[in-house]
N, C-alpha and C positions, 0 to 999 in steps of 0.2 A: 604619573599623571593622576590627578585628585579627579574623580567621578560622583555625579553627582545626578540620583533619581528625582528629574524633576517632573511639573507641568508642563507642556507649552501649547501656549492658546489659539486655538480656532474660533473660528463662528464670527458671526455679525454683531455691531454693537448692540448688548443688552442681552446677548443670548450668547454667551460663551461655551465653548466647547475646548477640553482638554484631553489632550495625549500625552501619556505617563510614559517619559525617555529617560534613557541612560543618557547623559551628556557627559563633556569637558565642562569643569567649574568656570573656566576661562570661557566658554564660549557664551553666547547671548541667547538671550532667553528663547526665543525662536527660531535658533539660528542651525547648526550642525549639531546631530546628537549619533550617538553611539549604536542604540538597538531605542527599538519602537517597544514598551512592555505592555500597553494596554490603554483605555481610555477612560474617560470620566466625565460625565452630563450633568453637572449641578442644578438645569431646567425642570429635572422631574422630580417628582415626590414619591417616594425617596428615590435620592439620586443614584444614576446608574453608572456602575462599577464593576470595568471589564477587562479584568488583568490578566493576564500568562502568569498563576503564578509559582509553576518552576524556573524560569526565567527570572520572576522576583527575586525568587528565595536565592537564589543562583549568587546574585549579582550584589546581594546584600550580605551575603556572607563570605563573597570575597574583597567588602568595603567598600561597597560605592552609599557615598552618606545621600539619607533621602531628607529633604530640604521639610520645611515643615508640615505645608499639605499633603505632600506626598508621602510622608511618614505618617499622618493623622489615615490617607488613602490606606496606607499597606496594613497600618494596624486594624483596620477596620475588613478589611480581607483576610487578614491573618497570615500573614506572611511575620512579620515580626516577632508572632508567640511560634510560629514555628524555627524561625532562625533561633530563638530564645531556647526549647525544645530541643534544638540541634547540638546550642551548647552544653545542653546537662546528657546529653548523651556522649559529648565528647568528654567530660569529664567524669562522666561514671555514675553519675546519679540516677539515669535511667536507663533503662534496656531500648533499643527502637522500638521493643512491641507498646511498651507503657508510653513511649510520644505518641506513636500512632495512636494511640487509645485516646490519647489526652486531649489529643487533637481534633479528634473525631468528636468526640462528645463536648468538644467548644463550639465547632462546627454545626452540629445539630442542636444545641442552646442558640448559638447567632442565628440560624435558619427559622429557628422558633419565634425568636425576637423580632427579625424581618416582617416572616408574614404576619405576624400580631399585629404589628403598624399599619402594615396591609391593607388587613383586616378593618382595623380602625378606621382609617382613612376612606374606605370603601364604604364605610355605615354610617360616618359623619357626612359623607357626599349623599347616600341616599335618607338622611335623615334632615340635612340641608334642603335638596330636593320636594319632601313631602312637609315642610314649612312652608316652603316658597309657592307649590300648590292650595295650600290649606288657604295663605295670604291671600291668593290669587282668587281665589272662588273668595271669599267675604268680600272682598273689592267688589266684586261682579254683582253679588248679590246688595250690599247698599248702592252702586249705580240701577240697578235693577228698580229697589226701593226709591231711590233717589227720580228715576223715569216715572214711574206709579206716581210721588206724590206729584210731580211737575203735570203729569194727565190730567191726575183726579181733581185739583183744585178749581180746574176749568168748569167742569158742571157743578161744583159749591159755589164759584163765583157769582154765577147767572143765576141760582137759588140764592143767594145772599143780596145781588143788586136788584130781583126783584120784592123781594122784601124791603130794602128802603124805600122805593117809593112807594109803598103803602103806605108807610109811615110819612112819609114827606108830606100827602096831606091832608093829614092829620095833622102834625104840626103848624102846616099854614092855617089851617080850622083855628088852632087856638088861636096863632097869631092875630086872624083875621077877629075873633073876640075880644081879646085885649084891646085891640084898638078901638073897638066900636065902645066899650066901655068909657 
């Protein structure tokens, strides 16, 4: 029987959610699967990945082929550089102290890597944040200015409209001399 580590999907449209099984290649994508090994949220940033994984390693090194996401999922856990690790010890290349090592200190690089994202991600959010404030106050303040001038023109107007009719006659003055001319 050919086995085969897939996804199968949950969740509601537009927000998927996946459980990482052992299946039958025959079976259907949602359908009968073998053992449950963990699950996978692609909703969050970064996506969250939560495997058993000696159960992984377990089940991949007795051949169960993992389809393509789920092979891109394991390698990114590390289950595959460990099955990989497992091979050079069965062949002689390494002692298991030196995989443990190897592993370990891939382990704490990926961990590294993780939280640096993290990280980023958390300082782009609050760096996003204090634009969007900054934005916010200059709005407030040209509405602000924008109020002020819509006020102030009111008593420039009535200074302004009593001023022309001083002038207005005045101009009929002259009027009124041109014609008498």
């Amino acid at each position: 029987m050919a086995t085969k580590i897939r996804l199968q999907r949950f969740g509601k449209k537009g927000k998927p959610f996946y459980h990482v099984v052992v299946a039958d290649s025959r079976a259907p994508r949602d359908g009968k699967f073998i053992e449950r090994l963990g699950s996978y949220n692609p909703n969050t940033n970064p996506a969250t990945i939560e495997i058993n994984f000696e159960k992984a390693v377990t089940w991949v090194l007795n051949g169960a082929e993992p389809t393509d996401t789920a092979r891109a999922i394991l390698s990114y856990k590390g289950v595959l550089y460990k099955k990989h690790l497992e091979g050079g010890v069965r062949k002689g290349a390494l002692t298991p102290e030196q995989a443990e090592e190897k592993f370990a200190k891939w382990l704490e690089e990926k961990g590294n890597k993780i939280s640096g994202k993290v990280d980023g991600l958390a300082a782009k959010k609050a760096e996003n944040k204090k634009s969007a404030l900054a934005a916010e106050a200059k709005k407030k303040e040209e509405k602000a200015a924008a109020i002020a001038a819509k006020n102030a023109p009111v008593a420039e107007e009535t200074a302004e409209t009593e001023e022309p009719q001083t002038e207005e006659p005045a101009a009929e003055e002259t009027q009124a001399e041109n014609n008498a001319e």
